[in-house]
C-alpha positions in Angstrom: -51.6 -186.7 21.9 -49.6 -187.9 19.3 -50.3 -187.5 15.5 -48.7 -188.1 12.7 -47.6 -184.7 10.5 -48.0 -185.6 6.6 -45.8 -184.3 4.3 -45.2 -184.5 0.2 -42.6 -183.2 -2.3 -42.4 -183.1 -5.6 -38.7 -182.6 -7.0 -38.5 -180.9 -10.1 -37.3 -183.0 -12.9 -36.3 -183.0 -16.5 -37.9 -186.1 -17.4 -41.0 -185.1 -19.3 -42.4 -188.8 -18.9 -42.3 -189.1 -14.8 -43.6 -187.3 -11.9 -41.5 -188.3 -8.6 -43.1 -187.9 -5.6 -41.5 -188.8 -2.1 -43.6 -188.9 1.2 -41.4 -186.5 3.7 -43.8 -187.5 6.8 -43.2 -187.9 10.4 -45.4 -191.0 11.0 -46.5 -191.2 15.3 -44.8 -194.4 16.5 -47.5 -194.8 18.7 -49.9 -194.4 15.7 -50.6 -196.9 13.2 -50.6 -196.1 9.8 -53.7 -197.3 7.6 -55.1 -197.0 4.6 -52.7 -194.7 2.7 -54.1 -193.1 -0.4 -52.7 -190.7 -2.5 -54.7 -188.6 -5.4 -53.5 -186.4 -8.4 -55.5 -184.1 -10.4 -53.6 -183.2 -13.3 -53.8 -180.0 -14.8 -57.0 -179.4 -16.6 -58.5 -182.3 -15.0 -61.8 -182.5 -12.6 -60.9 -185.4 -11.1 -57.7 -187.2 -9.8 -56.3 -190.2 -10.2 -56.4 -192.5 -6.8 -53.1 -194.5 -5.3 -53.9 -196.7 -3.0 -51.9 -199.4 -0.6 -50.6 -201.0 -3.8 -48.4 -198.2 -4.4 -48.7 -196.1 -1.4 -46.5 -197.4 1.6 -45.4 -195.2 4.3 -42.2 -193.3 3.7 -42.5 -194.2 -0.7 -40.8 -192.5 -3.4 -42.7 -193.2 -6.5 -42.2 -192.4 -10.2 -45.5 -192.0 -11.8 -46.2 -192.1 -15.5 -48.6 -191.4 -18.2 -49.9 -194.8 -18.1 -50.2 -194.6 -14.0 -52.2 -191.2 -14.0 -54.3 -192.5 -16.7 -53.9 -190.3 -19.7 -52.0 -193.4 -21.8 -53.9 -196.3 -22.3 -52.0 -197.7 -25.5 -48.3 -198.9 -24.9 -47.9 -198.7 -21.5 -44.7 -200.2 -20.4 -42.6 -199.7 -23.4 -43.6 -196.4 -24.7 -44.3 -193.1 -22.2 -46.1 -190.5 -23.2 -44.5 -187.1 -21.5 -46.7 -185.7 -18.6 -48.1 -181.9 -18.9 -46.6 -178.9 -17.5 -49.4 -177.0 -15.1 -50.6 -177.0 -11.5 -51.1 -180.7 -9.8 -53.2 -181.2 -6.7 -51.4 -183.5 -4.8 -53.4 -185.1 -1.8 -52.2 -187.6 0.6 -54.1 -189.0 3.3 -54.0 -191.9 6.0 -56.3 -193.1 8.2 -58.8 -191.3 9.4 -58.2 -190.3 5.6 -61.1 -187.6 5.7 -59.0 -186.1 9.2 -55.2 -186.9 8.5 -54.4 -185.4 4.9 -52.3 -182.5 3.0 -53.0 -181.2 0.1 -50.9 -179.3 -2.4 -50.4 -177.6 -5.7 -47.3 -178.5 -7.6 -46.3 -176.4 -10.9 -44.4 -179.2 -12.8 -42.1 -176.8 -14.9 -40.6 -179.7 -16.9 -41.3 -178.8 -20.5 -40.3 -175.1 -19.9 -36.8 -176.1 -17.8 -35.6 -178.1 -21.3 -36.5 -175.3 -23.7 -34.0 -173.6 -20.9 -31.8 -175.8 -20.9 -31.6 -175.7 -25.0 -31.2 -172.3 -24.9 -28.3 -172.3 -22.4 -26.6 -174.7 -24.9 -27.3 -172.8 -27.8 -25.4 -169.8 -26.1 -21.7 -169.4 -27.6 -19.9 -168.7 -24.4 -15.9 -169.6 -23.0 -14.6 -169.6 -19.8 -13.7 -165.9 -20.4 -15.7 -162.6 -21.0 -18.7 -163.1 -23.2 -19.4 -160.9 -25.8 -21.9 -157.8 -25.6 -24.6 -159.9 -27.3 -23.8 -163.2 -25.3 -23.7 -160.5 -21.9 -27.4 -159.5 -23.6 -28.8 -163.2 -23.8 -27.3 -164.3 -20.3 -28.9 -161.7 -19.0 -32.8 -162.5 -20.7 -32.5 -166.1 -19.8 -31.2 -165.2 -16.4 -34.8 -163.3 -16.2 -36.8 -165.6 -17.7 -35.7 -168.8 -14.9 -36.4 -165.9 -12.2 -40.0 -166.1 -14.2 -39.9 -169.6 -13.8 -38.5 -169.5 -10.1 -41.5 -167.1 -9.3 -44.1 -169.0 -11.1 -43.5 -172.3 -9.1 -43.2 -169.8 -6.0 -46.8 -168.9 -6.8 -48.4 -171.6 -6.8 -46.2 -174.1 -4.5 -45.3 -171.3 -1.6 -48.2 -168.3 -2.1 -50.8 -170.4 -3.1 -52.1 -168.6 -6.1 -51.7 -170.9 -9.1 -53.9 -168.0 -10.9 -50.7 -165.6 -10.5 -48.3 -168.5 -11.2 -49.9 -170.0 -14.2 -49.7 -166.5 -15.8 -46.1 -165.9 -14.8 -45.7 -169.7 -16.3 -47.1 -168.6 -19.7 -44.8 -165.2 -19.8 -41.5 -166.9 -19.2 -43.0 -169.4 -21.8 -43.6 -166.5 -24.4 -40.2 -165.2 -23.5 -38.1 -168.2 -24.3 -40.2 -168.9 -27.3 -39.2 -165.3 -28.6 -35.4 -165.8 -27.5 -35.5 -169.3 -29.8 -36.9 -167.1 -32.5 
C-alpha cells in the first residue's frame, strides 16, 4: 500500500529573526495530499503555533518570523524581533492528520553560533603559525562548537533535549567566559 513518508528540516541559520523550514517528504503519487498543517512550540511555550494550507503546500520552504509564531504583535512587517534559541517541536501532518505526521525537536543554535562567530573574528590569526596564546584560544573555541555540535546532536539525533539543553548552556558559559 502506498503512503506517503513525511519529512522536515530545519537548517541552521545565522539569522536571529527567521526560522527556515523545508518539507523533505516523499509524497505517494497515488495518494492525495490534504489538509497540510504544520505546528511549532517554541521553547518555553505549552502550546504551538498552527500553519495551515495558507502557508503549508506540499514540498514548502518557509521562513517564519516573530510576527508568524506569534511572539510580535507590534511592527510586524517592518521590524523583526529575533527568535529564541532552545528546543522547537516541529510537527507536520497531512491527511489523516491524527495518522500521517512527524514530529521533531529542533535546537535552534542561532544566538550562540554569532557569539562564535564574534569570537572567531576577534582572534588575531595569519595564514601562518599562530602564536602559543592564539594555538590556546583555537583550541577552546574548537571545543566549545564540539559543545554546540553535541548539544544539537542531543536533542535533534538522541532525543534528549534534557542532555542537550544543558550541553547548550555549558558552551554558552564557555564563550561568555572566553569574551570575558
Amino acid at each position: 500500500m502506498a503512503r506517503h513518508v513525511l519529512s522536515l528540516e530545519a537548517p541552521q541559520t545565522l539569522n536571529e529573526k527567521i526560522l527556515r523550514l523545508v518539507d523533505t517528504s516523499i509524497y505517494a503519487t497515488e495518494m492525495p495530499i490534504e489538509c497540510p498543517i504544520l505546528n511549532i512550540t517554541l521553547p518555553g511555550f505549552a502550546y504551538s503555533v498552527e500553519m495551515g494550507e495558507e502557508r503549508i503546500v506540499p514540498r514548502f520552504s518557509n521562513i517564519f518570523t516573530a510576527c508568524d509564531l506569534e511572539i510580535q504583535t507590534e511592527g510586524c512587517g517592518t521590524t523583526f524581533k529575533g527568535l529564541p534559541d532552545g528546543v522547537y517541536v516541529l510537527k507536520y501532518s497531512v491527511s489523516p492528520n491524527d495518522v500521517v505526521f512527524v514530529e521533531y525537536n529542533h535546537l535552534r543554535v542561532t544566538k550562540l553560533l554569532n557569539l562564535y562567530q564574534r569570537q572567531l573574528c576577534a582572534l588575531d590569526i595569519a595564514d601562518c603559525a599562530p602564536s602559543a596564546d592564539a594555538q590556546k584560544k583555537m583550541a577552546l573555541l574548537s571545543e566549545i562548537k564540539t559543545y554546540i555540535d553535541a548539544a544539537v546532536a542531543k536533542v535533534e539525533i538522541c532525543h534528549d533535549p534534557k542532555k542537550g539543553m544543558q550541553l547548550y548552556t555549558y558552551a554558552k558559559k564557555l564563550l561568555t567566559k572566553f569574551d570575558c
